[in-house]
C-alpha positions as CSV (number, residue, x, y, z in Angstrom):
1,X,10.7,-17.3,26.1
2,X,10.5,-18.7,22.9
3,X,8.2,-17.8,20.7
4,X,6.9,-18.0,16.5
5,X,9.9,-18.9,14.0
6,X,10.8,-18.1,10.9
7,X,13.2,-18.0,7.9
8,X,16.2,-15.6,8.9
9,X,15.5,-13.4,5.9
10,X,11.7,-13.4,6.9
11,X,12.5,-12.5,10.0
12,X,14.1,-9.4,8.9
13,X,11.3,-8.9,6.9
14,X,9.0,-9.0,9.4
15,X,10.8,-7.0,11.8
16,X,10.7,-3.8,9.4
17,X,14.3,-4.4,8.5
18,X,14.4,-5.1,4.9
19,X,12.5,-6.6,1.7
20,X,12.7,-10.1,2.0
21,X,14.9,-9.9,-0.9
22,X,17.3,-7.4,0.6
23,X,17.4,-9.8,3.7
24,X,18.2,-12.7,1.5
25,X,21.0,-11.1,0.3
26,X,22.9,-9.5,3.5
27,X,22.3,-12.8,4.8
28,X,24.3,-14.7,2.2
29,X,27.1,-12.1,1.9
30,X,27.7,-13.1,6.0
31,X,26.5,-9.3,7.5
32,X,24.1,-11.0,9.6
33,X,24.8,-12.2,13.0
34,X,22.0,-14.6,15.2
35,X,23.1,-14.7,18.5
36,X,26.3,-14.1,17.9
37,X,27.0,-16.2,15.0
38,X,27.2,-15.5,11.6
39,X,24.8,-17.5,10.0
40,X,25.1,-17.6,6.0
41,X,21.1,-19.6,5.5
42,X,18.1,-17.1,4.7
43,X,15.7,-20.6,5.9
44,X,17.3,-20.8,9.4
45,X,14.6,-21.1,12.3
46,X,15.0,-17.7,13.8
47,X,13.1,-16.9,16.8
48,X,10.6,-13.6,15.9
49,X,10.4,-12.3,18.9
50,X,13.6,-13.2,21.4
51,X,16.4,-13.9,18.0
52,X,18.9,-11.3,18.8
53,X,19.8,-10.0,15.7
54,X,22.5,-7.7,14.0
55,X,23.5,-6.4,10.5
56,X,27.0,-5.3,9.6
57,X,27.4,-5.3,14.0
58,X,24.9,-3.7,14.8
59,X,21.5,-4.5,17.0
60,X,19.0,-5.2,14.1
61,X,16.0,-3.3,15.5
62,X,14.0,-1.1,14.0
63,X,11.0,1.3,15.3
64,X,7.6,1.2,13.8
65,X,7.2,4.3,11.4
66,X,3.8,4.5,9.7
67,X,3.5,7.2,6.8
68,X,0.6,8.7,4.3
69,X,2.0,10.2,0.7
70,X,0.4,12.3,-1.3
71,X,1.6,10.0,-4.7
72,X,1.4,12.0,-7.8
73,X,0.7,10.6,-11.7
74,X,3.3,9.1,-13.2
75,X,5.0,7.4,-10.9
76,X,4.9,4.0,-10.0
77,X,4.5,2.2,-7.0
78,X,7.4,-0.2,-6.5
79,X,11.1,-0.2,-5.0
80,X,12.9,-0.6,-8.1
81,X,11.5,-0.8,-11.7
82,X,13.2,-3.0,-14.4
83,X,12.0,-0.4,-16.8
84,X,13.7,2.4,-15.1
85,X,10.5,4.4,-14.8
86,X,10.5,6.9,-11.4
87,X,9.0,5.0,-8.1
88,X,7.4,6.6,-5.8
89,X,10.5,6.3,-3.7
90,X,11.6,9.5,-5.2
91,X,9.3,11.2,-2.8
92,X,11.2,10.0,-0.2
93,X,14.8,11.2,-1.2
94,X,16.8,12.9,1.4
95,X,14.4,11.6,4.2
96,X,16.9,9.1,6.2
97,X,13.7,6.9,6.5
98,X,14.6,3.4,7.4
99,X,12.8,0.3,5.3
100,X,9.4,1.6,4.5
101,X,6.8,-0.6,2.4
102,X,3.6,0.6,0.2
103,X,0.7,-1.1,2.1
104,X,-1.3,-1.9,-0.8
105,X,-1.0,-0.4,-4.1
106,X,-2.1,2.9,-6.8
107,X,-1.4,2.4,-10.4
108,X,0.8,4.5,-12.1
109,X,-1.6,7.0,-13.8
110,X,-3.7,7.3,-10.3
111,X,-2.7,9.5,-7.9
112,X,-3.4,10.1,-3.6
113,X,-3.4,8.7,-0.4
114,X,-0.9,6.0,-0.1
115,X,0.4,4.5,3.0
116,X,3.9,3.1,3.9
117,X,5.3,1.4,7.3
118,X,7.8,-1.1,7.6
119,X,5.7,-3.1,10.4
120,X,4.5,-6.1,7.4
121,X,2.1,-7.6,10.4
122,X,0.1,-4.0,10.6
123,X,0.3,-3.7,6.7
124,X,-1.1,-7.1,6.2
125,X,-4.3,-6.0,8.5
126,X,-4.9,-3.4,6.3
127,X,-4.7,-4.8,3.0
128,X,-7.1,-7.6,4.2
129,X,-10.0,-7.5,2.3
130,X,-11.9,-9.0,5.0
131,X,-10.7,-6.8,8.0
132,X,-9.3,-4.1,5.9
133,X,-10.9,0.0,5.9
134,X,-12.6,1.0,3.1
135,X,-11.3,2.8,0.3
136,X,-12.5,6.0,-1.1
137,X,-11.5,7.6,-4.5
138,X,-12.9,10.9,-5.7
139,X,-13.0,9.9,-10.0
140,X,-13.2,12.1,-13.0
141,X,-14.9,10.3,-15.6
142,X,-15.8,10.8,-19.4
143,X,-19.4,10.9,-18.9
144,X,-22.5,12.1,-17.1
145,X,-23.7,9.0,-15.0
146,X,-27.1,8.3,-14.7
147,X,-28.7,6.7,-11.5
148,X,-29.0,3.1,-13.6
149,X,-25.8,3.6,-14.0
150,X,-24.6,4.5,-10.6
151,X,-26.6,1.3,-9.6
152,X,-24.7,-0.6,-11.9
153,X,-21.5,0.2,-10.3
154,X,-22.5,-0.9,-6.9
155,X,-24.5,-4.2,-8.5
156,X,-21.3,-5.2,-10.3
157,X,-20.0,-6.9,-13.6
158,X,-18.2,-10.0,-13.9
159,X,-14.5,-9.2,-15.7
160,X,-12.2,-11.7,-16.7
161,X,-13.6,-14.6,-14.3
162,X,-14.2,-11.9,-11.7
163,X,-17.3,-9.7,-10.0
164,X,-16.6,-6.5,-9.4
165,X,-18.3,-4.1,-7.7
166,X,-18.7,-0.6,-5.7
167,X,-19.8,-0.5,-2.1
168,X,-21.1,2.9,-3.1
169,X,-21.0,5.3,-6.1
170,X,-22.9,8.9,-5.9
171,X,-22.3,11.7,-8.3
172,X,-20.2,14.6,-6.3
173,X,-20.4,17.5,-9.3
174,X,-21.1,17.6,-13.2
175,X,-20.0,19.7,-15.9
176,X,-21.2,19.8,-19.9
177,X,-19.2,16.6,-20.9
178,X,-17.5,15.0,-17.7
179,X,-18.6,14.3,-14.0
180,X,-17.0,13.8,-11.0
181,X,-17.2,10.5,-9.2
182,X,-16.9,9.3,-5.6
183,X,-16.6,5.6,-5.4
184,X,-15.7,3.5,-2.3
185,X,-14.4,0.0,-2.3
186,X,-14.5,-2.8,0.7
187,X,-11.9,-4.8,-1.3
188,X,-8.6,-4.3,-3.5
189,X,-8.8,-5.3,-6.8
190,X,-5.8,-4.7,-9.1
191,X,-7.2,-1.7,-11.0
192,X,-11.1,-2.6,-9.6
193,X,-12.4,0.9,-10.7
194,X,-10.8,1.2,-13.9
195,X,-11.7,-2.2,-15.2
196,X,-15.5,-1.7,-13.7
197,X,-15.9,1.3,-15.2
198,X,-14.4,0.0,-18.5
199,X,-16.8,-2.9,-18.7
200,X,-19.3,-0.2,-18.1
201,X,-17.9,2.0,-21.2
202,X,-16.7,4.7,-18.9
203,X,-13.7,6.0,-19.2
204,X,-11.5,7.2,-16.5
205,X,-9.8,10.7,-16.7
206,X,-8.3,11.0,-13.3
207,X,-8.2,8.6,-10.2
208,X,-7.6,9.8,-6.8
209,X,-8.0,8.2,-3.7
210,X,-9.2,10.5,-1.1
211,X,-9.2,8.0,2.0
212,X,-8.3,4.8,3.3
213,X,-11.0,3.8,6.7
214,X,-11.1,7.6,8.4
215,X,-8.0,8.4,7.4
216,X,-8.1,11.3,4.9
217,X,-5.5,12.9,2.5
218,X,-6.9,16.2,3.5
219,X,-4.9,19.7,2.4
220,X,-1.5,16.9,1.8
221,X,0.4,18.6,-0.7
222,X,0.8,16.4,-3.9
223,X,4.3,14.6,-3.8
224,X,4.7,15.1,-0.1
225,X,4.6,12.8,3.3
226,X,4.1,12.6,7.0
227,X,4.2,10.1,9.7
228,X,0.4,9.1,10.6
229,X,-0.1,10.0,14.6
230,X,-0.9,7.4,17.7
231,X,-4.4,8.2,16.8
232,X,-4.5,7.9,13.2
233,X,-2.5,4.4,13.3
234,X,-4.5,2.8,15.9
235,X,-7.8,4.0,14.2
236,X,-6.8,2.2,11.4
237,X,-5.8,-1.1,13.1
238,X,-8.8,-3.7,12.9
């Protein structure tokens, strides 16, 4: 039965093959096969579900594998960067993991729960900011909040052309100079906490996110990874 089409090279994509990019390029060198047929155009209508697919001769299929990392500071999350700074790929050296995808993003100086599949449909769901889970990060800031302004973090500030805001902040511990912060977002802002606390003259000292909907980073030891469970997944699936 026919079904949705697509781009060949997004059709690897979305099949959990490849970066769009990658898939751009084995199909132009001729590895790819539809049906058959070499075919040597990333645009050509591929059928997403029934296109049978192979790369280099073999069946192009791939099984869904959904993964949490515990990312450390320092590194940075992308698949390759042009200024040769350590990816948080490097976690994953050794593994034999096939294409696998951040779903969503940490800066390089945060640090926790970061999740990686190569199914782009189920990565999309979660990134949503309408459908999404919420996001909770435990932060270490320069500062002893008071309650104003732990309201002022969840009322919001406008940066740059845009509001934003906490869907909850609450003091978790306090020492003589610094405090301990847990803040939850219901959207993903690039660097939403560190440019709200900013505008706020906070200053972050660490950022870690703790949870992503009930999924939580738990005892995970920093720099290391395991496949989500059934449970875990679908709990996470809007």
């Amino acid at each position: 039965m026919s079904g949705t089409r697509h781009g060949l090279a997004r059709v690897l994509s979305k099949r959990g093959l490849c970066s769009r990019t990658e898939a751009m390029r084995l199909v132009r060198e001729g590895r790819v096969r539809l049906d058959g047929c070499i075919v040597r155009d990333p645009e050509h209508p591929t059928d997403l579900q029934a296109a049978v697919i192979e790369i280099d001769g073999e069946d192009a299929q791939a099984a869904p594998r959904y993964l949490m990392l515990n990312k450390p500071r320092g590194l940075v999350t992308t698949a390759r960067d042009e200024q040769g700074r350590d990816t948080v790929y490097r976690c994953f050296d050794g593994a034999g993991l096939p294409w696998i995808a951040p779903v969503g993003r940490l800066d390089k100086a945060s640090e926790g729960l970061l999740l990686f599949t190569n199914n782009p449909q189920w990565a999309a769901r979660i990134t949503d900011p309408e459908t999404g889970p919420d996001k909770t990060y435990h932060v270490q800031v320069d500062c002893i909040p008071d309650a104003a302004m732990l309201s002022a973090m969840q009322t919001g500030v406008q940066v740059e052309g845009q509001w934003l805001r906490a869907k909850s902040a609450l003091l978790l511990r306090a020492g003589e100079k610094h405090a301990w912060l847990e803040i939850v977002l219901d959207e993903g802002r690039n660097r939403q906490i560190r440019r709200l606390l900013a505008a706020l003259d906070i200053g972050v000292l660490r950022l870690v996110r703790v949870g992503i909907g009930s999924l939580a980073l738990g005892d995970l030891p920093k720099g290391q990874w395991r496949d989500l469970t059934e449970a875990e997944v679908a709990a996470l699936s809007p």
